[in-house]
TORNU-250660 format. One line per field, with one value per residue (C-alpha): z, x, y; residue number from 1; chain; residue in one letter. Coordinates in steps of 0.1 Angstrom, whole numbers, plus 5000, padded with zeros to 4 digits. Example, Ala and Ser with C-alpha at 12.3 -4.5 7.8 and 13.67 -1.06 7.14 Angstrom:
TORNU-250660
pz [5078; 5071]
px [5123; 5137]
py [4955; 4989]
pos [1; 2]
unit [A; A]
code [a; s]
***
This chain:
TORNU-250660
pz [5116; 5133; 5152; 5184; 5195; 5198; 5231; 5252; 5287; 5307; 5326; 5337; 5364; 5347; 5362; 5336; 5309; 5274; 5244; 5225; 5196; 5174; 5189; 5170; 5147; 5116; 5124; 5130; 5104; 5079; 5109; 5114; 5156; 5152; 5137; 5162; 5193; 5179; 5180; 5197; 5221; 5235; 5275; 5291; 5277; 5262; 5241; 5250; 5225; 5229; 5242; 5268; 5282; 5268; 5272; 5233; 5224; 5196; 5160; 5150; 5147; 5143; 5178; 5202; 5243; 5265; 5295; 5335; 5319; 5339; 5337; 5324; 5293; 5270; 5241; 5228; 5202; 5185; 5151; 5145; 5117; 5121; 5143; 5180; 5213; 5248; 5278; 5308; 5333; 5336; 5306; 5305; 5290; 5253; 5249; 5217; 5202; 5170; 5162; 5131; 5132; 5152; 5183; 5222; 5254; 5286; 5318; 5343; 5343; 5321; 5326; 5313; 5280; 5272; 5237]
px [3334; 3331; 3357; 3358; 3351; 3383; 3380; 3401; 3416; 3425; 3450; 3467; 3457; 3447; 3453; 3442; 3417; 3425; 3409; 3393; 3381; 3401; 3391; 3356; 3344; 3346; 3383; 3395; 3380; 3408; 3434; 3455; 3460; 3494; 3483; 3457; 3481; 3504; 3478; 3483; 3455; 3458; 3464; 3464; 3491; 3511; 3502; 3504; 3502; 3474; 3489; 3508; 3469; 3452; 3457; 3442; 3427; 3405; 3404; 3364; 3369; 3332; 3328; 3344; 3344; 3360; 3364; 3374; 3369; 3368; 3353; 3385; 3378; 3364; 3349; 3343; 3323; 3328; 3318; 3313; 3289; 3290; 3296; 3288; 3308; 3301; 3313; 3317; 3324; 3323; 3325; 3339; 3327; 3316; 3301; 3290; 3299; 3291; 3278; 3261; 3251; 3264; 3249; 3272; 3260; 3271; 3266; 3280; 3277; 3282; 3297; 3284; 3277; 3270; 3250]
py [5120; 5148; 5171; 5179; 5218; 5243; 5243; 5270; 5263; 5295; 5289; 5320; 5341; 5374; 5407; 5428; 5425; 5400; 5409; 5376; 5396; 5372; 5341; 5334; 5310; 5338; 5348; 5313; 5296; 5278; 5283; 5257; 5248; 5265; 5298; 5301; 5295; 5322; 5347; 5377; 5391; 5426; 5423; 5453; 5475; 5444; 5412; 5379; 5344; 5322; 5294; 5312; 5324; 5288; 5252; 5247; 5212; 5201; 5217; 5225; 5263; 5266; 5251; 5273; 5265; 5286; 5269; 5281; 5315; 5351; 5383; 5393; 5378; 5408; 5408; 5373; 5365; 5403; 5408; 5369; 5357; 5319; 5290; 5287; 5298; 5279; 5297; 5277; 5302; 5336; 5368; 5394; 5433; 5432; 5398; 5396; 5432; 5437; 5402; 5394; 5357; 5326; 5316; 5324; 5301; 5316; 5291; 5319; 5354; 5382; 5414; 5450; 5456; 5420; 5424]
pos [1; 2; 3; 4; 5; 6; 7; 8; 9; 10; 11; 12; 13; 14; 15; 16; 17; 18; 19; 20; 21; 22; 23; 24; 25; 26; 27; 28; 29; 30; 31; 32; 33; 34; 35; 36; 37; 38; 39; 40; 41; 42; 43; 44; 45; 46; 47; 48; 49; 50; 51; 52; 53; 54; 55; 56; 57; 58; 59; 60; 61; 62; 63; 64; 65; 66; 67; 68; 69; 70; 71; 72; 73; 74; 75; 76; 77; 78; 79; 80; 81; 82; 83; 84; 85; 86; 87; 88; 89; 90; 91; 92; 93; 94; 95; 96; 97; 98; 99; 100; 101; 102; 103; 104; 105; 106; 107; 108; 109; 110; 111; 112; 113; 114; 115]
unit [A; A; A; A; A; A; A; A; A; A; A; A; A; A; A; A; A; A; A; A; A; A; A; A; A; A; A; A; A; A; A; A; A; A; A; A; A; A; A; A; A; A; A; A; A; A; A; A; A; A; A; A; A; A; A; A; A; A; A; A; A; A; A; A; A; A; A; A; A; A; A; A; A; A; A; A; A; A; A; A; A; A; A; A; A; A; A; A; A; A; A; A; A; A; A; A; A; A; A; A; A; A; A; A; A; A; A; A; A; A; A; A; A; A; A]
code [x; x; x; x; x; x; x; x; x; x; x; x; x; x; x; x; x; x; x; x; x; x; x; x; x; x; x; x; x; x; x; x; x; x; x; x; x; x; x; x; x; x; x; x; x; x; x; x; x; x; x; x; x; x; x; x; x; x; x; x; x; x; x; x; x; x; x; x; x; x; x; x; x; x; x; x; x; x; x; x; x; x; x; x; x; x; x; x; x; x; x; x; x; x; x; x; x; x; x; x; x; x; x; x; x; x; x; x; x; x; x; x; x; x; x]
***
């Protein structure tokens, strides 16, 4: 049977830029749901959890979507070596830094520095 992609809800209206350096297939893998949510992504000057920026369903940390997602979103899919990432919607600066292997779909657009 096969589990259904981590798939990542934004549902907050972001005013400044959200690091989701931590939220790739590498970084996650062997993370429970729980760990994941409690995860804290640099926002602006401040932190905020996962699940206060994320409605979070499914568990395949190797499948990651990121759905209704912003230009505000920086950085996903840094330094990841496995797994894919689906963007439906919009990225933000630093797509893909650093990334050794793993595969990132975008179906909207991508800001500067996208790798």
């Amino acid at each position: 049977r096969s589990m259904t992609a981590l798939t990542l809800t934004l549902k907050k209206d972001l005013h400044h830029a959200l690091s989701c350096a931590a939220l790739t297939p590498s970084n996650l893998a062997n993370k429970t749901t729980s760990e994941i949510a409690s995860i804290q992504l640099q926002y602006g000057n401040s932190a905020l959890r996962v699940d206060e920026v994320f409605e979070m369903t499914g568990a395949d940390t190797q499948n990651i979507h990121f759905k209704n997602s912003s230009s505000k979103l920086n950085y996903i899919g840094a330094n990841n070596a496995s797994g894919s990432i689906v963007i439906q919607g919009d990225a933000g600066a630093y797509l893909g830094f650093g990334m050794k292997q793993g595969e990132i779909y975008c179906n909207g657009s991508a800001s500067d520095y996208a790798a």
